[in-house]
Structure formats: C-alpha cells, structure tokens
KOLBAMI-459345 format. One record per residue (C-alpha): residue in one letter; z, y, x. Coordinates in steps of 0.05 Angstrom, whole numbers, plus 5000, padded with zeros to 4 digits. Example, Ala and Ser with C-alpha at 12.3 -4.5 7.8 and 13.67 -1.06 7.14 Angstrom:
<nodes>
A515649105246;S514349795273;
</nodes>
This chain:
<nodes>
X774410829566;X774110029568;X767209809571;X760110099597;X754109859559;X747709929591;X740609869557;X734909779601;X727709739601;X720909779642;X714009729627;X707609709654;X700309909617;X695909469641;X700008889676;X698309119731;X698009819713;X702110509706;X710110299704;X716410639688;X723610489668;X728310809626;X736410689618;X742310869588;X747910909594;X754910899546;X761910839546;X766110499504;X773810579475;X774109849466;X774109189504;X767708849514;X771208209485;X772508639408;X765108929408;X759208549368;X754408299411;X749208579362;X746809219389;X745609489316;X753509449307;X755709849363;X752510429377;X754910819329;X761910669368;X758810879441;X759411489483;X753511699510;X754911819593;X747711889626;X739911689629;X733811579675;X727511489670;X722811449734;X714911309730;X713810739781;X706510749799;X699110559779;X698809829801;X706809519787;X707508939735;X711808959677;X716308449705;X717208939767;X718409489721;X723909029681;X727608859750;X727009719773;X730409869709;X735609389721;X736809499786;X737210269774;X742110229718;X746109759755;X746210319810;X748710849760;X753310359724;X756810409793;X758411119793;X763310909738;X765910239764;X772010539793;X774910719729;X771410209676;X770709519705;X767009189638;X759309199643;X754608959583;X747709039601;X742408949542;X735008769567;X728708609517;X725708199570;X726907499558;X725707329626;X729107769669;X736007549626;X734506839637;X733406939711;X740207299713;X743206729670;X740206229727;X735605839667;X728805999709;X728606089767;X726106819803;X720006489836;X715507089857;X716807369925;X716108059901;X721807989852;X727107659897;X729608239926;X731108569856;X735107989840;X738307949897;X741208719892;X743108559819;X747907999846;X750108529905;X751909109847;X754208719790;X760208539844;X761809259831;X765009009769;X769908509748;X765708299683;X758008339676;X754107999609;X747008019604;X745007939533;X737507949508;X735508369446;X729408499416;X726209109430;X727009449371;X734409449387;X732409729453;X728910359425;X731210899468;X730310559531;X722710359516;X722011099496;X723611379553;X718910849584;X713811169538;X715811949553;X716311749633;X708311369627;X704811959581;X707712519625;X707012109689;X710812699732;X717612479731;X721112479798;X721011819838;X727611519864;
</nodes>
C-alpha cells in the first residue's frame, strides 16, 4: 500500500444539538501524487481498512463535531503510519479545511485544541493534503453520522 485516504465527517442536529462523527478509512496501491483528487474517481481503486462512528453528545456544535471527526481519524490514520506515510484526508466542511490550510483563522477557544492535535498527528506522516468535497462525495461518512445520531448508543471514545 502507498497512500491512506481518509473521509471524515461530523454533525450536529440542532447547532447546538445531538453530534456525532463518522470516518473511514482506505488504502491505496498507488501514490497520492497518480490519484485524482476527485473523490468520485478513486474509490473504486481503494481498500477499505477500518471505520468509526461515535455519538458526541446533546449540546456540541457542528463545527465541534467536524474537528472530533478529524481528530479521530487522524488518530486511526496513525495505526498505519508506520508502514504508509501518504495521508489524504477529504472533509465537506469548508471551514475546517481552510483552517487547516491557514486561510481563517481557528478563532473559538473551544476549537483550538482540536487544531492543535491535528498539527501534533498529521507529523505522524511525511505527506498530509486536506482537500474539501462536497458532501455528496462524502456519503458514507455523513451516514454513519446519521446511523451514530438515530441510534444514539454508540460507544463514546
């Protein structure tokens, strides 16, 4: 395997409200430099390794939910880092990727600390992109969102 390639995504229900993140994570044969940035191109190419999903709470924002599902990817990304050192991570939220990219900055208090572990694990690796996608190209990340929010019993971290 050359390349992991993570989708992640949180949510919240009411903003604030019930939250929960979902990831995923593959594994691909090729370098991260000869795959399509375009999620829609790729997957069909991926090796499925691993997911979580994790219900946060009943009063977390979707932006928290956004940086837990980052974070906790990153964290499971990790397990792998030894052998794979090339990390895409795909993210519908706009925002989060910008605040990775260092276009806005990560203002709220609350959210600082989530950033600052992404910068601490994505040392894990020698290569890290962010790239944004809409969330239709994020579909089974948000549904585990989903399954993790209606069931509201999965286990926390």
């Amino acid at each position: 395997m050359q390349s992991l390639i993570l989708f992640s995504d949180g949510g919240s229900r009411g903003n604030p409200g019930p939250a929960a993140f979902g990831v995923v994570l593959y594994a691909s044969r090729e370098k991260l430099e000869f795959l399509s940035k375009e999620p829609s191109k790729i997957t069909s190419r991926l090796d499925f390794l691993e997911d979580h999903k994790q219900y946060l709470g009943k009063e977390v924002t979707n932006n928290e939910a956004e940086w837990h599902g980052l974070v906790a990817g990153l964290r499971i990304a990790s397990k792998y880092c030894s052998q794979i050192k090339h990390l895409r991570v795909y993210l519908d939220s706009e925002l989060v990727v910008k605040q990775l990219l260092g276009d806005y900055k990560v203002k709220k208090p609350e959210l600082k600390p989530f950033f600052e572990q992404t910068k601490e694990l994505r040392n894990n690796f020698e290569y890290v992109e962010f790239i944004h996608i809409r969330r239709e190209f994020n579909q089974y990340a948000d549904s585990l969102v989903n399954e993790c929010l209606n069931n509201k019993h999965d286990i926390y971290i």
